[in-house]
PQR file with spaces between the fields and no chain letter, atoms N, CA, C, O and H, PARSE charges and radii, in Angstrom:
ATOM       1  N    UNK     1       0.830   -1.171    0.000 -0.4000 1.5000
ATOM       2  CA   UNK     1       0.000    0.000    0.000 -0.0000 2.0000
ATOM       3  C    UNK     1       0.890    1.256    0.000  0.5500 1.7000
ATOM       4  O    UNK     1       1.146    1.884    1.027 -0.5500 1.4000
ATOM       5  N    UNK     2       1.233    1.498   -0.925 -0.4000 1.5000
ATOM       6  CA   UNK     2       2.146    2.832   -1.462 -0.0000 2.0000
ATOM       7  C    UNK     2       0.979    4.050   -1.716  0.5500 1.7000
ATOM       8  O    UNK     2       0.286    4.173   -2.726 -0.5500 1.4000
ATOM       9  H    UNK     2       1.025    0.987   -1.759  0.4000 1.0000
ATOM      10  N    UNK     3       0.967    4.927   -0.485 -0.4000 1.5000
ATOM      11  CA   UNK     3       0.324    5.959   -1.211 -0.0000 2.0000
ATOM      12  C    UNK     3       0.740    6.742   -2.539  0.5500 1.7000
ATOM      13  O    UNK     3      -0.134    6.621   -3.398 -0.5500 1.4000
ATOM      14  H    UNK     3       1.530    4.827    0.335  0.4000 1.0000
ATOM      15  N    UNK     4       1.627    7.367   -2.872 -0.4000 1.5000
ATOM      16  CA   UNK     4       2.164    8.179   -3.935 -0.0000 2.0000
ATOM      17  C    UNK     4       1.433    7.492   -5.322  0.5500 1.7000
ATOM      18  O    UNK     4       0.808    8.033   -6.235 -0.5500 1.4000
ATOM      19  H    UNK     4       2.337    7.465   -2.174  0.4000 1.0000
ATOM      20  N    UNK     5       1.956    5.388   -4.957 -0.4000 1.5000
ATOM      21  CA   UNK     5       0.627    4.842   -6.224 -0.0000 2.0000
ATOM      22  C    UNK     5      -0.253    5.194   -6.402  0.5500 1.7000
ATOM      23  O    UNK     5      -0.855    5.751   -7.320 -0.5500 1.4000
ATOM      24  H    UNK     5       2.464    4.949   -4.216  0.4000 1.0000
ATOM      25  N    UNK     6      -0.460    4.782   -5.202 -0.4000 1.5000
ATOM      26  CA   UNK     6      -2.004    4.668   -5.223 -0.0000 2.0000
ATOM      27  C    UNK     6      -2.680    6.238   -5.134  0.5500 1.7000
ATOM      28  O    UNK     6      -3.866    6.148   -4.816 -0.5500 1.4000
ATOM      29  H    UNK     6       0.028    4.329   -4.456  0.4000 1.0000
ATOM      30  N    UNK     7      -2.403    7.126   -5.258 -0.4000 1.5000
ATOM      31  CA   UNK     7      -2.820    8.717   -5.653 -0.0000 2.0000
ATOM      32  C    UNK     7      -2.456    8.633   -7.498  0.5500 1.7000
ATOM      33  O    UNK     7      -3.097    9.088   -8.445 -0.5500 1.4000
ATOM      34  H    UNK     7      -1.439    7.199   -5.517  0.4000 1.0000
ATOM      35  N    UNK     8      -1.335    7.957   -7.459 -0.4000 1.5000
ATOM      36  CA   UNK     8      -1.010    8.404   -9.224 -0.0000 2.0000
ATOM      37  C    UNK     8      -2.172    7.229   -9.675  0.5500 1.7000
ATOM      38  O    UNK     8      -2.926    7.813  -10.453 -0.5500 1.4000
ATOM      39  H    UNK     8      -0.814    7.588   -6.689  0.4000 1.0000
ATOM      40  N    UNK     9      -2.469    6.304   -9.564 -0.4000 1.5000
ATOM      41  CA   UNK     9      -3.761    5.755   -9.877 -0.0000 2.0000
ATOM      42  C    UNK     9      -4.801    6.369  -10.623  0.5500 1.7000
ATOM      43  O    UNK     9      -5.001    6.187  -11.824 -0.5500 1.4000
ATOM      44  H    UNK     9      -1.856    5.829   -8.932  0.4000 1.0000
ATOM      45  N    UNK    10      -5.674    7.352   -9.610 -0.4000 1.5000
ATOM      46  CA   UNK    10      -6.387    7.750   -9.710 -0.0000 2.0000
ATOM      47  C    UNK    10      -6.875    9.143  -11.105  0.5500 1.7000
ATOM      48  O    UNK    10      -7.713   10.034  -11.246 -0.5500 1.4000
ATOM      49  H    UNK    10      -5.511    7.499   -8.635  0.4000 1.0000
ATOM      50  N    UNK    11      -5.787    8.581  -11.815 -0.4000 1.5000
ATOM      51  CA   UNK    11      -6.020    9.601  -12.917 -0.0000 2.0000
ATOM      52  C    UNK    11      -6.981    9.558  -13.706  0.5500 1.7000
ATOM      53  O    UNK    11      -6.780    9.462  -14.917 -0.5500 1.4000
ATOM      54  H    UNK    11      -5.106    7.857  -11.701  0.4000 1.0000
ATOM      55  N    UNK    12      -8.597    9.638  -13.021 -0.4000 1.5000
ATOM      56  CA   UNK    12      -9.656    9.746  -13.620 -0.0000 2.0000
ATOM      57  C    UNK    12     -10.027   11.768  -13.686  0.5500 1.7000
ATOM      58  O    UNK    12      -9.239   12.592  -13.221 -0.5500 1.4000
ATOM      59  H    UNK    12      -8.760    9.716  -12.038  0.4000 1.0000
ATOM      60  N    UNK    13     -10.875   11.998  -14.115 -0.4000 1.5000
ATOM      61  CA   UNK    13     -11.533   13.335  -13.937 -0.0000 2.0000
ATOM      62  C    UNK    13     -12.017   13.994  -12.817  0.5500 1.7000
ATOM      63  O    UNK    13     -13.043   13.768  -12.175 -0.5500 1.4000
ATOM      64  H    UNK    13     -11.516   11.329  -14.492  0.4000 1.0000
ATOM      65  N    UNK    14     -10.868   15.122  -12.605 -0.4000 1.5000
ATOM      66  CA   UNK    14     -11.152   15.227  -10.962 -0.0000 2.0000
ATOM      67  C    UNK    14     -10.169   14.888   -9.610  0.5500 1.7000
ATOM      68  O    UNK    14      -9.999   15.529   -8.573 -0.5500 1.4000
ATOM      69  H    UNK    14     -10.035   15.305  -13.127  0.4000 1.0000
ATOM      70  N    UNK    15      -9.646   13.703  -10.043 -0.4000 1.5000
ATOM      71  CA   UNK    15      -8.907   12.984   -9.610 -0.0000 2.0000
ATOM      72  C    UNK    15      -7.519   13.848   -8.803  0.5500 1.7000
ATOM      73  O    UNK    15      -7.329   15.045   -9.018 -0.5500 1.4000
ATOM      74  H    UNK    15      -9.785   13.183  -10.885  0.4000 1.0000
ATOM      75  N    UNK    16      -6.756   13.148   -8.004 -0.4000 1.5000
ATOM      76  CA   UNK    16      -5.750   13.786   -7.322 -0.0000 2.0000
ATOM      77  C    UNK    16      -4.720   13.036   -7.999  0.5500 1.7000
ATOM      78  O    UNK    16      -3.710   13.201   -7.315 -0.5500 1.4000
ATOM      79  H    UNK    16      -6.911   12.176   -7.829  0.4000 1.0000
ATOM      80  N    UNK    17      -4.361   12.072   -9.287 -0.4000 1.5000
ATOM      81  CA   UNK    17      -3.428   12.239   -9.995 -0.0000 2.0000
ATOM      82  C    UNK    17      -2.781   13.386   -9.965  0.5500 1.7000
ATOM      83  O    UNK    17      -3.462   14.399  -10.123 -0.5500 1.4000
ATOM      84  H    UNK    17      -5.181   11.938   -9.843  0.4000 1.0000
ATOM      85  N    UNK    18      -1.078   13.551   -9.723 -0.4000 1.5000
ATOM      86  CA   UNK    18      -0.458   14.789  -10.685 -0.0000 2.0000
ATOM      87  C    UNK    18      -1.018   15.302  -11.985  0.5500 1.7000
ATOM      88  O    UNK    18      -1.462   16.449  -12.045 -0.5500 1.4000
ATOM      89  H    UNK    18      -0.524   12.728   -9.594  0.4000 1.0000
ATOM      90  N    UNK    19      -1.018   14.425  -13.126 -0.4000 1.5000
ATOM      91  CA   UNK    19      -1.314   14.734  -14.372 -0.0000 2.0000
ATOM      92  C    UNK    19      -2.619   15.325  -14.184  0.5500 1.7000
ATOM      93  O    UNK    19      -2.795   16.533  -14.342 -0.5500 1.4000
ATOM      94  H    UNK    19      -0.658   13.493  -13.078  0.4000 1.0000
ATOM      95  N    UNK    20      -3.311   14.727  -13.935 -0.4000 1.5000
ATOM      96  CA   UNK    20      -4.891   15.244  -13.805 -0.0000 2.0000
ATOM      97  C    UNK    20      -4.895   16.822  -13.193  0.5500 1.7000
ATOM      98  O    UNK    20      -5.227   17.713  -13.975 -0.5500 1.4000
ATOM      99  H    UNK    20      -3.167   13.746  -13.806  0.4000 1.0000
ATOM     100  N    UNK    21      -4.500   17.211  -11.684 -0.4000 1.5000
ATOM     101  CA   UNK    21      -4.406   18.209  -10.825 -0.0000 2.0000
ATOM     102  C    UNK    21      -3.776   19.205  -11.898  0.5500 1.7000
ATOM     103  O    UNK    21      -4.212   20.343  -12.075 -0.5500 1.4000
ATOM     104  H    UNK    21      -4.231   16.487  -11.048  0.4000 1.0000
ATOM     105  N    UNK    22      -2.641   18.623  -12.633 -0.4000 1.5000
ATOM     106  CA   UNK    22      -2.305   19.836  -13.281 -0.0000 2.0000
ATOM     107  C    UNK    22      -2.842   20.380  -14.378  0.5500 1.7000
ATOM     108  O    UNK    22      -2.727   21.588  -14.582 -0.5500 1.4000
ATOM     109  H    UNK    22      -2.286   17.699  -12.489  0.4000 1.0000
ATOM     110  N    UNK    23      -3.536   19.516  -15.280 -0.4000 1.5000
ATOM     111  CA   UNK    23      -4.809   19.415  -16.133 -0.0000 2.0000
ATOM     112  C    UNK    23      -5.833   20.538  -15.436  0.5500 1.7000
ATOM     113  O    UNK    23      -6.178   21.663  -15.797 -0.5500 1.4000
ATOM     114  H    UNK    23      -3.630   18.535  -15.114  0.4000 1.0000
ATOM     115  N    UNK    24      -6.050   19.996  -14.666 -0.4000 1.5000
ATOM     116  CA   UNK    24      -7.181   21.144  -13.848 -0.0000 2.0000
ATOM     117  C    UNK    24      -6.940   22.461  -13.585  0.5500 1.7000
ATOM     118  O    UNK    24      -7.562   23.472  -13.908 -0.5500 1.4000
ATOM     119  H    UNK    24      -5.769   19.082  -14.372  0.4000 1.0000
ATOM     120  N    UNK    25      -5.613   22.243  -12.739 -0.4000 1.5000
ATOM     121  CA   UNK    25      -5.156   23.948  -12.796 -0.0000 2.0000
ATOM     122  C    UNK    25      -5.231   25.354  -14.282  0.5500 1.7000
ATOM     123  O    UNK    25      -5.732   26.475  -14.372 -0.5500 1.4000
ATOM     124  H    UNK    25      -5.107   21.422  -12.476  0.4000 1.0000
ATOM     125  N    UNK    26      -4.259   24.263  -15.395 -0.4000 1.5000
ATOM     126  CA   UNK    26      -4.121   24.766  -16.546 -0.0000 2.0000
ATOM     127  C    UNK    26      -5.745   25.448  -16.728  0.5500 1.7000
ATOM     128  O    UNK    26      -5.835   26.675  -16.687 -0.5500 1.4000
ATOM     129  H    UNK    26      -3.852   23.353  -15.322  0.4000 1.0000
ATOM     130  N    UNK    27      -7.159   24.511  -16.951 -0.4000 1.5000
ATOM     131  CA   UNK    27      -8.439   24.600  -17.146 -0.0000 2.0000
ATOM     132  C    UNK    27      -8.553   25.627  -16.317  0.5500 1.7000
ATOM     133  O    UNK    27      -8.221   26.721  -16.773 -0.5500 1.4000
ATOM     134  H    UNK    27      -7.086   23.514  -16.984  0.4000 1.0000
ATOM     135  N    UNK    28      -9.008   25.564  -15.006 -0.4000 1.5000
ATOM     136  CA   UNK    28      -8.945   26.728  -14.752 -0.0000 2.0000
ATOM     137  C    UNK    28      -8.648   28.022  -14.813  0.5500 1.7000
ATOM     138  O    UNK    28      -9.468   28.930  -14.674 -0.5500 1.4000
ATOM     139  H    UNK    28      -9.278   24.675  -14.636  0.4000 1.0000
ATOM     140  N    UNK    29      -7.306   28.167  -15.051 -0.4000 1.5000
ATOM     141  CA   UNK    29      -6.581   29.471  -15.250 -0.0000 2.0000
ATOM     142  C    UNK    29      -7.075   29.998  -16.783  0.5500 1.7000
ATOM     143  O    UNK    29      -7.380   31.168  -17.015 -0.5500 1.4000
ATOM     144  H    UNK    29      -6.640   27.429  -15.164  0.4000 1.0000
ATOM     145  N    UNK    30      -7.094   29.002  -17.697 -0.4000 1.5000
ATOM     146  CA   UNK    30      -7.533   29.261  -18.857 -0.0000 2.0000
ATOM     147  C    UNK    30      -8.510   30.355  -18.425  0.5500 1.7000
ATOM     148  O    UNK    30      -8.302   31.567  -18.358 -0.5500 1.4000
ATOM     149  H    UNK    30      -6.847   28.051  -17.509  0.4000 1.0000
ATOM     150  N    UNK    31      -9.988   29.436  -18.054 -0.4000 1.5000
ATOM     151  CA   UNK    31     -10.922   29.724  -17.535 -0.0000 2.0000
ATOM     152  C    UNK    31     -11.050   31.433  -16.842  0.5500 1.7000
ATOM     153  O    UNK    31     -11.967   32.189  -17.164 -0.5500 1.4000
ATOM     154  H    UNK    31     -10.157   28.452  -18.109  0.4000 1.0000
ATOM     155  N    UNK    32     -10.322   31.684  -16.195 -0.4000 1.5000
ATOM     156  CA   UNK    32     -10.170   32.706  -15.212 -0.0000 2.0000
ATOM     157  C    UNK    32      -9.758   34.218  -16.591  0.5500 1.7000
ATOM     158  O    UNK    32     -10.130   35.352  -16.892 -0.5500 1.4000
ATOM     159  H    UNK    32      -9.577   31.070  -15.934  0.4000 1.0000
ATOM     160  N    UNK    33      -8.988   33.392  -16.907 -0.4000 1.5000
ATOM     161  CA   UNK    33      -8.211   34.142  -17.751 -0.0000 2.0000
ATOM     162  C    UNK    33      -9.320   34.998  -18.869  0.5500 1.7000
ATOM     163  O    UNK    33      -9.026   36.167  -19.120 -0.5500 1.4000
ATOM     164  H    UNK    33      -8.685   32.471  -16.662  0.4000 1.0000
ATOM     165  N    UNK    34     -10.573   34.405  -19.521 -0.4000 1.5000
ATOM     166  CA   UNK    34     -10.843   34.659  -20.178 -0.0000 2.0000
ATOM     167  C    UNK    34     -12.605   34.765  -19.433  0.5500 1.7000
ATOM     168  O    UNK    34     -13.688   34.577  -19.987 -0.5500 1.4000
ATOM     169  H    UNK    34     -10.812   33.455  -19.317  0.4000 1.0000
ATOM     170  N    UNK    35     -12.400   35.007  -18.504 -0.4000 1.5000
ATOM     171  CA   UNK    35     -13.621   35.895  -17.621 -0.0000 2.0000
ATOM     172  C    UNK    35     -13.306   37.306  -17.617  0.5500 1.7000
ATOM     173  O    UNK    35     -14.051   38.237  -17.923 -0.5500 1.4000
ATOM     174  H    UNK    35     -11.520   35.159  -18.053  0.4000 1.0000
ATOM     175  N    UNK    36     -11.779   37.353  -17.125 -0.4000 1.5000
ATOM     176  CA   UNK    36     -11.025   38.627  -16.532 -0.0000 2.0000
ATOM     177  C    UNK    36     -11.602   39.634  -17.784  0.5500 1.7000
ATOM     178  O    UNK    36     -12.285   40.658  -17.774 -0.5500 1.4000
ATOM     179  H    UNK    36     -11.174   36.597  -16.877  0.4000 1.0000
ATOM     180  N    UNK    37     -10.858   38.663  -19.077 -0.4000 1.5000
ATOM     181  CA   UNK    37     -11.236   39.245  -20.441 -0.0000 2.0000
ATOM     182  C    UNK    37     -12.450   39.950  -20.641  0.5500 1.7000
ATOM     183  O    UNK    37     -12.619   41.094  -21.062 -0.5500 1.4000
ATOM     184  H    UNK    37     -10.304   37.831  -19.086  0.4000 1.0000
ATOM     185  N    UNK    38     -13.372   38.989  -20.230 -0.4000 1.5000
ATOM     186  CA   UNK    38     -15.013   39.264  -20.623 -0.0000 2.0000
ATOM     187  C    UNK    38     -15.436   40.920  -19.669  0.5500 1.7000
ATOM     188  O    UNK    38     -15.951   41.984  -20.012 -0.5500 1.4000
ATOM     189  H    UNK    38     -13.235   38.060  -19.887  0.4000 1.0000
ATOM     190  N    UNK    39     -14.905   40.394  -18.417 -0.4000 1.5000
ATOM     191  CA   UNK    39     -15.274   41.559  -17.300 -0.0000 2.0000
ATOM     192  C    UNK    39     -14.807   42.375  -17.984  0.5500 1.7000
ATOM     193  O    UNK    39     -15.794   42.808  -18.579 -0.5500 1.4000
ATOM     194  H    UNK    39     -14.487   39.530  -18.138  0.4000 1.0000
ATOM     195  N    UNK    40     -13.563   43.164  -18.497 -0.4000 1.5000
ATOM     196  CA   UNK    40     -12.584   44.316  -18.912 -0.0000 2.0000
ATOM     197  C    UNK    40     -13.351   44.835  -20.130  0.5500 1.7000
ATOM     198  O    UNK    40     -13.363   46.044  -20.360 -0.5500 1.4000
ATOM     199  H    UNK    40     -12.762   42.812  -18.014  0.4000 1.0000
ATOM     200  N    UNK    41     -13.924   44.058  -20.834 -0.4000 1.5000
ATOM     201  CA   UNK    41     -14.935   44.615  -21.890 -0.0000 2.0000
ATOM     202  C    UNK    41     -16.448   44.993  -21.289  0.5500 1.7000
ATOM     203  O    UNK    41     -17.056   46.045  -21.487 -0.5500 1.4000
ATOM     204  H    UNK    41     -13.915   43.076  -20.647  0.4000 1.0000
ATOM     205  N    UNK    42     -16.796   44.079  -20.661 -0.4000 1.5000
ATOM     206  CA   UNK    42     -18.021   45.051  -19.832 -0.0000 2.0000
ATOM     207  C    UNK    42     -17.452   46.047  -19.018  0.5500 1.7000
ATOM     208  O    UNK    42     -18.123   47.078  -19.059 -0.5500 1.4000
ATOM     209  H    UNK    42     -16.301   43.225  -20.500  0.4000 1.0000
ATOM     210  N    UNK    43     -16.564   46.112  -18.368 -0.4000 1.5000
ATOM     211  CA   UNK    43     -16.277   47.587  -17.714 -0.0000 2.0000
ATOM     212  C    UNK    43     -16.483   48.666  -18.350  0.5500 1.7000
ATOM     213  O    UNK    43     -17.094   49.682  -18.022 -0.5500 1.4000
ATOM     214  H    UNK    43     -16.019   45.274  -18.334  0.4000 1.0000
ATOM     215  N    UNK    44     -15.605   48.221  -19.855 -0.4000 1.5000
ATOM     216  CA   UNK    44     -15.649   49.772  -21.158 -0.0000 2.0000
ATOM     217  C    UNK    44     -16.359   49.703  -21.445  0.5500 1.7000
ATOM     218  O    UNK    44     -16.698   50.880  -21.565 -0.5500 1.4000
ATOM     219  H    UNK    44     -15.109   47.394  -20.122  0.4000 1.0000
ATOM     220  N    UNK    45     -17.838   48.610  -22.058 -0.4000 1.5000
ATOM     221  CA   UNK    45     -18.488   49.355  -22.276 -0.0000 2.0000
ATOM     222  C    UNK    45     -19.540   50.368  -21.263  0.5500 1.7000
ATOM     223  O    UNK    45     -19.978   51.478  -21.566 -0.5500 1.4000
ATOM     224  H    UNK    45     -17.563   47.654  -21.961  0.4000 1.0000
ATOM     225  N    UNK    46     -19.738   49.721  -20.188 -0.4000 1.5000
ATOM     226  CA   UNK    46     -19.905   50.733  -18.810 -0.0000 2.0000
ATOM     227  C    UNK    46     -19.513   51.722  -18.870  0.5500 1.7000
ATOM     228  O    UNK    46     -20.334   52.624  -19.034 -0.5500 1.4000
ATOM     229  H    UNK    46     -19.382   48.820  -19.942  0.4000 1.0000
ATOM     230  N    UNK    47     -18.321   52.010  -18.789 -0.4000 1.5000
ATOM     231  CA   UNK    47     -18.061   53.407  -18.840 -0.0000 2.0000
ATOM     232  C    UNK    47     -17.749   54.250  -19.710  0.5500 1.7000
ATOM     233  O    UNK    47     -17.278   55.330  -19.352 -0.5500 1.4000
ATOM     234  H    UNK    47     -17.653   51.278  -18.656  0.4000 1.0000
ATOM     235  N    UNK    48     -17.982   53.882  -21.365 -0.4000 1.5000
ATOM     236  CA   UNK    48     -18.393   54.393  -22.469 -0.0000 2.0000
ATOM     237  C    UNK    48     -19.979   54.776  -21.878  0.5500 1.7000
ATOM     238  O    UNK    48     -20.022   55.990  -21.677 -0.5500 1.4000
ATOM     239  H    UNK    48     -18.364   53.005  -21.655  0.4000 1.0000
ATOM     240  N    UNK    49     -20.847   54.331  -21.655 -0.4000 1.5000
ATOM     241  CA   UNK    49     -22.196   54.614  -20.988 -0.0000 2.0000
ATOM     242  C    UNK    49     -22.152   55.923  -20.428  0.5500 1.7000
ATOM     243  O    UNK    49     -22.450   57.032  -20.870 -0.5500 1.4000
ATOM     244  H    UNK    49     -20.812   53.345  -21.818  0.4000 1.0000
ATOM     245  N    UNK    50     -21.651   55.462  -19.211 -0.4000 1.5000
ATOM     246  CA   UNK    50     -21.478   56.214  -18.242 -0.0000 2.0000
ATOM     247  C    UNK    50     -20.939   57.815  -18.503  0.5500 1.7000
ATOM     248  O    UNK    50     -21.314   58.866  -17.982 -0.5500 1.4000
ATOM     249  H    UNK    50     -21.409   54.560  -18.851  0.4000 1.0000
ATOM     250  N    UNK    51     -19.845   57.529  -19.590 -0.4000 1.5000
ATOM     251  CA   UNK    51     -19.399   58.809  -20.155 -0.0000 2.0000
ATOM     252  C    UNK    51     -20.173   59.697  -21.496  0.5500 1.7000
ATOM     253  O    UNK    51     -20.023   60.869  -21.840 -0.5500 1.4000
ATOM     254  H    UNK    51     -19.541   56.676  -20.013  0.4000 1.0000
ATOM     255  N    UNK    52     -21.047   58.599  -22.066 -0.4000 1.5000
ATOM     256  CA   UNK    52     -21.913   59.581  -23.176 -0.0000 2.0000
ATOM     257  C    UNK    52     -23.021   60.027  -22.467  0.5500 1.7000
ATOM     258  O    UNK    52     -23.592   61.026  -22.905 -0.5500 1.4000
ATOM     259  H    UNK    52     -21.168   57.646  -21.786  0.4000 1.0000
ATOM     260  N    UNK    53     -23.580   59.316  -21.131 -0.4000 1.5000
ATOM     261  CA   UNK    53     -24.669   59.466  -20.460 -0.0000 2.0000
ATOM     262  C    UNK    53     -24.370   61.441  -20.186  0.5500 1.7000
ATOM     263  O    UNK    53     -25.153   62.366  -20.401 -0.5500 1.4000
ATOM     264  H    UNK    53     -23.116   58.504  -20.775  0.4000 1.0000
ATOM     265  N    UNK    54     -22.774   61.474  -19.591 -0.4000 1.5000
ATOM     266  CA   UNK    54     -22.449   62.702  -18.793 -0.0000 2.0000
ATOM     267  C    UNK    54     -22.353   63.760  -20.325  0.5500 1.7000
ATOM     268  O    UNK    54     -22.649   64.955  -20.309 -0.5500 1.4000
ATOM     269  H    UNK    54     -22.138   60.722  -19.417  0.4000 1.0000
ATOM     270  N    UNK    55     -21.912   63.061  -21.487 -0.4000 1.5000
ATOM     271  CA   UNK    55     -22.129   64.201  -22.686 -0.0000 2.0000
ATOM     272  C    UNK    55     -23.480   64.862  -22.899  0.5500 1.7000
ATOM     273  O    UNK    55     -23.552   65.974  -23.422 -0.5500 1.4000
ATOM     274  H    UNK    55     -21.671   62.091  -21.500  0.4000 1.0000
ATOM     275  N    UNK    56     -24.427   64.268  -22.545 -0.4000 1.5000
ATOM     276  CA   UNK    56     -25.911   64.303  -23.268 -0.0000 2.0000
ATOM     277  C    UNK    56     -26.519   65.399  -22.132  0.5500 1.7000
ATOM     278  O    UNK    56     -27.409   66.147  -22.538 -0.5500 1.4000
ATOM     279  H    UNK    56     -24.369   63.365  -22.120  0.4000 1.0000
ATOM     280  N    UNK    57     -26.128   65.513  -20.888 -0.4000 1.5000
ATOM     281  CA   UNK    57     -26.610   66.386  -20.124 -0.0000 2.0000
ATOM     282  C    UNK    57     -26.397   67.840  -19.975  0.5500 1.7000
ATOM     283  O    UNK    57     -27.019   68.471  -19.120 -0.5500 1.4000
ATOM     284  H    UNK    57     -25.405   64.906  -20.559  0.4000 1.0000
């Protein structure tokens, strides 16, 4: 009963495999990465809004 195996085993989805964990991380960050993106374009256009709102008055 070798833990370190028996963790590298488990390289299903999810799993606490190395390969897998780092699989996940990568996904994630991807993930994160291209929210950040999404948010930074709704900000501008927000405050494109926000700033023609203050022209019009």
């Amino acid at each position: 009963m070798d833990p370190k195996s028996n963790v590298a085993l488990r390289a299903n989805a999810g799993g606490p495999a190395p390969a897998e964990t780092k699989r996940m991380i990568e996904d994630r960050l991807s993930r994160m990465a291209v929210g950040e993106e999404r948010l930074a374009e709704r900000r501008g256009r927000v405050e494109r809004a926000i700033a023609e709102l203050g022209r019009e008055r």
